[in-house]
C-alpha positions as CSV (number, residue, x, y, z in Angstrom):
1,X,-62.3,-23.0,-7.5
2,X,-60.1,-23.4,-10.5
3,X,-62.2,-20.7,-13.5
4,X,-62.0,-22.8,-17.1
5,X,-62.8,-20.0,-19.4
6,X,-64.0,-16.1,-19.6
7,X,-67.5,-17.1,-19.1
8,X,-67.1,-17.6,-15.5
9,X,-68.1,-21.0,-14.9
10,X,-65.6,-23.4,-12.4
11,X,-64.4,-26.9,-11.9
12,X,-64.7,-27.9,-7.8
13,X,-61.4,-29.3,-6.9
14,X,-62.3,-33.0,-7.1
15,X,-62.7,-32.5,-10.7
16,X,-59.4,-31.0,-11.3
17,X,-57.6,-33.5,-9.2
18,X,-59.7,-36.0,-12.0
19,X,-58.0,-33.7,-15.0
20,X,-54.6,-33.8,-13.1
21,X,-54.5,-37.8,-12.5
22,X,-55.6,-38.4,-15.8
23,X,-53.1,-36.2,-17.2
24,X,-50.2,-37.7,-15.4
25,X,-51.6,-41.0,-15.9
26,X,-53.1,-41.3,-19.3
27,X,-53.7,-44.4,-21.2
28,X,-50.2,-45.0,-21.5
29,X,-49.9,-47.0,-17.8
30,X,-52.8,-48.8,-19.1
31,X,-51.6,-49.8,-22.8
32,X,-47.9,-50.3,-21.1
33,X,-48.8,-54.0,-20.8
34,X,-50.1,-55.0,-23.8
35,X,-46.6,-53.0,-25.5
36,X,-44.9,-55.3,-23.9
37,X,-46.1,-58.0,-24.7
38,X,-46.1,-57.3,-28.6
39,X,-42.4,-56.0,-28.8
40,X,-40.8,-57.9,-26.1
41,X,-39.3,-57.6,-22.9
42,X,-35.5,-56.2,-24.4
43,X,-36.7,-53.9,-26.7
44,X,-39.7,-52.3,-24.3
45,X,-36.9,-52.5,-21.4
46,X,-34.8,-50.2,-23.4
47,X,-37.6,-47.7,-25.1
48,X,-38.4,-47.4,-21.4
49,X,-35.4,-46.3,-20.0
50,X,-34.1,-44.2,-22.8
51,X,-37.6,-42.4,-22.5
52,X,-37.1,-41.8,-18.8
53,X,-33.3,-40.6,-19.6
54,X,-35.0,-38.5,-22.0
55,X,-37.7,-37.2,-19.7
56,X,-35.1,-36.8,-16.1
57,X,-33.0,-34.0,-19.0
58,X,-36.3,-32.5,-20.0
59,X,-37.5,-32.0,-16.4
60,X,-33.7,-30.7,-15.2
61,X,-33.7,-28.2,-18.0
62,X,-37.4,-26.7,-17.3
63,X,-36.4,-26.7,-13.6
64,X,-33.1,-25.1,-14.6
65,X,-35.0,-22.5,-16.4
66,X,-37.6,-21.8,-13.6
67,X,-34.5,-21.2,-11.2
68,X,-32.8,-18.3,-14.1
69,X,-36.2,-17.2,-14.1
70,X,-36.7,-16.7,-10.4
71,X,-33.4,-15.2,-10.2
72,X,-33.8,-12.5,-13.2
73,X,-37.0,-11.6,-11.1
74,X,-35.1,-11.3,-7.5
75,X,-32.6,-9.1,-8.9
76,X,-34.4,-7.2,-11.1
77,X,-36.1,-6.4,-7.8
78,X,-33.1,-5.5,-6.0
79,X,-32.1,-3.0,-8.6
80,X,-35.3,-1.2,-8.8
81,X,-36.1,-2.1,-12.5
């Protein structure tokens, strides 16, 4: 079980897998339509792909920094620090 706060209390894990979808979901997927319909198919088209450009550097850089991270750990260990 996944504790929310200090107070004890938990979330079973059907609930967090409802938090998680929703998060990755959101209401953007369901307002997508309805954007393009009001701005167009050309200029949604691009918005679209510049926002996933911007969102493939984004998701390189954090997994960059998770692999520095990792690696400052494993040789910190190494030298006994």
């Amino acid at each position: 079980m996944v504790t929310t706060d200090n107070s004890g209390e938990t979330y079973k894990p059907v609930t967090g897998l409802v938090y998680l979808f929703n998060l990755i979901v959101g209401t953007g997927a369901l307002t997508m339509p309805a954007a393009f319909a009001n701005a167009g198919w050309a200029g949604s088209t691009v918005v679209v792909v510049v926002l996933c450009l911007v969102s493939y550097i984004t998701t390189t850089f954090v997994i960059e920094t998770m692999s520095l991270a990792n690696a400052l750990i494993k040789y910190n260990q190494q030298k006994g620090f």
